[in-house]
C-alpha positions as CSV (number, residue, x, y, z in Angstrom):
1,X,127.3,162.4,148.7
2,X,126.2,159.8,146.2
3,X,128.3,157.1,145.4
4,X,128.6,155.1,141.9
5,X,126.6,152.1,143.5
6,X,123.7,154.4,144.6
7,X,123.8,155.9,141.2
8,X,123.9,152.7,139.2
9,X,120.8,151.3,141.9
10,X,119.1,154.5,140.5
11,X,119.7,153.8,136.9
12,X,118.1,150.6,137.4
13,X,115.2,151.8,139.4
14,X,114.3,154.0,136.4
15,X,114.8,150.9,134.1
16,X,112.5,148.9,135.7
17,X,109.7,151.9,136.1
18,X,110.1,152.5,132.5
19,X,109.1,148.4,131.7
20,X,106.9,146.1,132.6
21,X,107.6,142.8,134.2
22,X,106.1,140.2,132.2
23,X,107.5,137.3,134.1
24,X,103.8,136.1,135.4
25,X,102.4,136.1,131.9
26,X,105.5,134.5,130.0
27,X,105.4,131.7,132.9
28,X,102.0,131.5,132.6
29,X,102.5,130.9,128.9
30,X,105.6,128.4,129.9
31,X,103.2,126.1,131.8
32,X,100.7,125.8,129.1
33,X,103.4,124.7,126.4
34,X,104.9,122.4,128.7
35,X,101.5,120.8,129.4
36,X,101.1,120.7,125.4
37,X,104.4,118.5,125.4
38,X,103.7,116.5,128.3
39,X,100.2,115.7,126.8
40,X,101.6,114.7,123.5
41,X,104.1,112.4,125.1
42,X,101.3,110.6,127.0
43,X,99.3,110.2,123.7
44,X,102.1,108.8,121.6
45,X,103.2,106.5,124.8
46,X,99.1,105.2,125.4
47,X,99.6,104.5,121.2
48,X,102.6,102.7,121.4
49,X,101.4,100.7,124.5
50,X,98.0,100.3,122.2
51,X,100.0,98.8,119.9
52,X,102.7,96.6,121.9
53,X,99.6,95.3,123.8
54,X,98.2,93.8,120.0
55,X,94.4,95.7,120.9
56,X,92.8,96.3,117.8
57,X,91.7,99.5,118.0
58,X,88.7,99.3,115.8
59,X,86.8,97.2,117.6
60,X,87.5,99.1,120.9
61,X,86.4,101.9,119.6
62,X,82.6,100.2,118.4
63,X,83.2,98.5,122.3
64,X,83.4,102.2,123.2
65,X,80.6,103.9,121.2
66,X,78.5,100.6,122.5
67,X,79.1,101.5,126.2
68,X,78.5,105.0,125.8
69,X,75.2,104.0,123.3
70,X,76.2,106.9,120.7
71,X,74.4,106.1,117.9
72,X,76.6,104.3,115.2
73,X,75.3,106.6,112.5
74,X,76.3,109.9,114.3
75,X,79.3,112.1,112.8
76,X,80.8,111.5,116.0
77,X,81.0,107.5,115.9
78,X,82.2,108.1,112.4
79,X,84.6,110.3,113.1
80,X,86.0,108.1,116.1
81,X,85.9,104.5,113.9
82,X,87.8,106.3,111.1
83,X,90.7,107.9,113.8
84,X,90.7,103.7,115.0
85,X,91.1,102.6,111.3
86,X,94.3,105.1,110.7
87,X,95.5,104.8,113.8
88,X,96.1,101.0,112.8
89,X,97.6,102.0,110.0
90,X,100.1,104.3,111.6
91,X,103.8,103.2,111.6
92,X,104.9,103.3,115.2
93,X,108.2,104.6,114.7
94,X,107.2,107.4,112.6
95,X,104.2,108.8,115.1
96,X,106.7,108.5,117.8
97,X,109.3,110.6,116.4
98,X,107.1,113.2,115.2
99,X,105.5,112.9,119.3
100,X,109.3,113.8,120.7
101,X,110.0,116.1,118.0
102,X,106.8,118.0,119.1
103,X,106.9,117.7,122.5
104,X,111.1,118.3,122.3
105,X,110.2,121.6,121.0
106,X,107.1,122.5,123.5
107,X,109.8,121.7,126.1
108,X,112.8,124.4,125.0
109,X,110.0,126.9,124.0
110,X,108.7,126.7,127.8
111,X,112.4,126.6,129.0
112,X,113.1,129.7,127.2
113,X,109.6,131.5,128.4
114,X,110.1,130.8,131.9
115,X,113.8,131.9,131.7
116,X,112.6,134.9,129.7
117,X,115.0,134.5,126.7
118,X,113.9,136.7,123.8
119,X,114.5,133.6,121.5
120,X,112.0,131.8,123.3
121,X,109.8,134.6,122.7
122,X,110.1,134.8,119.0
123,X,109.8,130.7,118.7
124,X,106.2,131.1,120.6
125,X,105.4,134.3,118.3
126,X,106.3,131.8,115.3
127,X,105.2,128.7,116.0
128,X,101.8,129.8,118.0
129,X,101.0,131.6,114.2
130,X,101.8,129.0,111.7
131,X,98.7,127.1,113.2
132,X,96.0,129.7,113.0
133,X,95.4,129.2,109.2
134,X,95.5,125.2,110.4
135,X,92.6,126.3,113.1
136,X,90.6,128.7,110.9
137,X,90.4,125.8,108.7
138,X,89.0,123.4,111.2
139,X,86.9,126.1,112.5
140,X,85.3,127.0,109.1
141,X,85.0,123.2,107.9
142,X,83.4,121.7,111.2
143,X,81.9,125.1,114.1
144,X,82.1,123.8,117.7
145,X,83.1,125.3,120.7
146,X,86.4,123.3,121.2
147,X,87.5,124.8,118.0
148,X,86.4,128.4,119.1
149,X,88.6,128.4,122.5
150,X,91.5,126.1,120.7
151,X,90.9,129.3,118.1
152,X,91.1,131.9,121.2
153,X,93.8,130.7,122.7
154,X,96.2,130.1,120.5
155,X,95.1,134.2,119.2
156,X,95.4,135.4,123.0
157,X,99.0,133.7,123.4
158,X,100.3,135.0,120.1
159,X,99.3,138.6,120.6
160,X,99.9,138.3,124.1
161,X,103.9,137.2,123.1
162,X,103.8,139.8,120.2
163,X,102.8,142.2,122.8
164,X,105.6,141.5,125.5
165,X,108.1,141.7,122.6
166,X,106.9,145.5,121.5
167,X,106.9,146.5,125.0
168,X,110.7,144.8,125.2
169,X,111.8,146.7,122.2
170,X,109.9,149.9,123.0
171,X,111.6,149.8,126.3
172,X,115.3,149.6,125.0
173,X,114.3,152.5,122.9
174,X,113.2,155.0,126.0
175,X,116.1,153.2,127.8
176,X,119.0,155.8,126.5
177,X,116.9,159.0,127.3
178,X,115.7,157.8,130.6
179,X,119.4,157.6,131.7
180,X,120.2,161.0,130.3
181,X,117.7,162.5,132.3
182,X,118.9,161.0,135.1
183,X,122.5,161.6,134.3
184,X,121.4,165.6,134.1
185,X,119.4,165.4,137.5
C-alpha cells in the first residue's frame, strides 16, 4: 500500500530527475563575485591608507617604474604615471563610496547565488551584461590578453546564469505534466 508520504517522496524524485542541480556552478559563480567585492574593498582601503599616510603617489610610481627599469617612454609607464596623477586628484570620500557601493552589491549578488535565489540570478544576468559593451570597448581600443579572459569571463558567467535561468523556467513548465503522469501511474 502506498502512503501520501511515499507518493509525495515520489513526486519529488521525478522533480529533481526532471532538473538539473546547478548549485556547484551558481556557488562557483558566488565565490568569484565575492572575491570581486573583497578585492575592491582592499583597493579602495590601500587608497585611502595611500592617502592618510600623505605618499605622493606620483613619485612612487617613477620610484616604481625605476626599480622595475621599464622604460619611461613605454605606454605602460605612461599609463601608470597618469593613474598616479588622477589618483591624487581623487576625492577620498567619493572613491570610497562608490568602493562599498560596489563591493555592497558584489556581496548580496553572491549571497543570493549561493543561496540560489532567482533574484540573485537575474541581478548576475544584469549586471554581468551592462559591462560587456564597457569590455568590448577596452578590447577594441587597446588588444591584450587580460582584456580577452576579463572579455571571456564575464561572457561564460552571463550565459552560464542565462542558462541556469532557461533550464529553471523550462523545468517549472515540464513540472505539471511530470506529476500527471505520475498521478496516472
Amino acid at each position: 500500500m502506498t502512503t501520501t508520504s511515499d507518493m509525495s517522496r515520489t513526486h519529488q524524485d521525478a522533480r529533481q530527475c526532471d532538473r538539473h542541480d546547478h548549485r556547484k556552478g551558481l556557488r562557483t559563480v558566488s565565490i568569484l563575485e565575492a572575491s570581486k567585492g573583497v578585492l575592491v574593498m582592499l583597493v579602495a582601503f590601500g587608497f585611502a591608507e595611500i592617502i592618510h599616510l600623505h605618499i605622493d603617489l606620483e613619485d612612487s610610481a617613477q620610484n616604481l617604474l625605476n626599480f622595475l627599469q621599464i622604460d619611461p617612454d613605454r605606454r605602460i609607464s605612461h599609463a601608470l604615471m597618469h593613474a598616479a596623477g588622477r589618483m591624487m586628484d581623487a576625492n577620498l570620500i567619493t572613491v570610497l563610496g562608490i568602493a562599498l557601493m560596489y563591493s555592497s552589491l558584489r556581496f548580496i549578488e553572491s549571497y543570493g547565488l549561493w543561496r540560489q535565489r532567482v533574484w540573485a540570478e537575474w541581478l548576475a544576468i544584469v549586471s554581468g551584461a551592462i559591462y560587456l559593451p564597457l569590455e568590448l570597448y577596452n578590447l577594441i581600443r587597446r588588444p591584450s590578453a587580460f582584456h580577452w579572459v576579463i572579455l571571456l569571463i564575464n561572457i561564460a558567467i552571463v550565459v552560464y546564469i542565462a542558462w541556469v535561468r532557461w533550464d529553471e523556467i523550462k523545468s517549472r513548465q515540464r513540472r505539471p505534466v511530470s506529476s500527471a503522469r505520475l498521478a496516472r501511474d
